[in-house]
C-alpha positions, 0 to 999 in steps of 0.5 A: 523467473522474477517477471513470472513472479511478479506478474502472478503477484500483480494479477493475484493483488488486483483481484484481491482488491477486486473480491474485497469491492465485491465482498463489501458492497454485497455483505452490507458493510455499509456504515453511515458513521464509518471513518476511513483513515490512511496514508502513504509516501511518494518518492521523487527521487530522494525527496518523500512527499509524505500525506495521510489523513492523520499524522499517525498514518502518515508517520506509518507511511514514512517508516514503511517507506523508509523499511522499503528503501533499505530492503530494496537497498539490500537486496540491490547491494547484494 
């Protein structure tokens, strides 16, 4: 039951991701001034190796991370 779970919830983020290229080439979203920023956590083990393009997303990314852990925690205390 999980697996079909996520597995619907795999292909359902691909393809949102997929019409959100689709959408932003085709509708002109193109801005010649825009700024991307973002951030994100990869763990190895323990140890979080946090990067972003600012600090603030990188300390977004590592609370993030941090929630992550302790929902997975739970749910593997459970």
């Amino acid at each position: 039951m999980l697996l079909e779970i996520g597995f619907v919830l795999l292909i359902f983020g691909v393809a949102l991701v997929f019409l959100g290229v689709i959408l932003a080439s085709t509708c002109g979203l193109k801005k010649e001034n825009a700024k991307v920023e973002g951030g994100g956590v990869v763990l190895i083990g323990p140890i979080p190796i946090v990067f972003g393009t600012s600090s603030k997303w990188a300390v977004v990314a590592l609370i993030l991370a941090i929630v992550l852990m302790l929902l997975s925690l739970s749910f593997f205390l459970r």
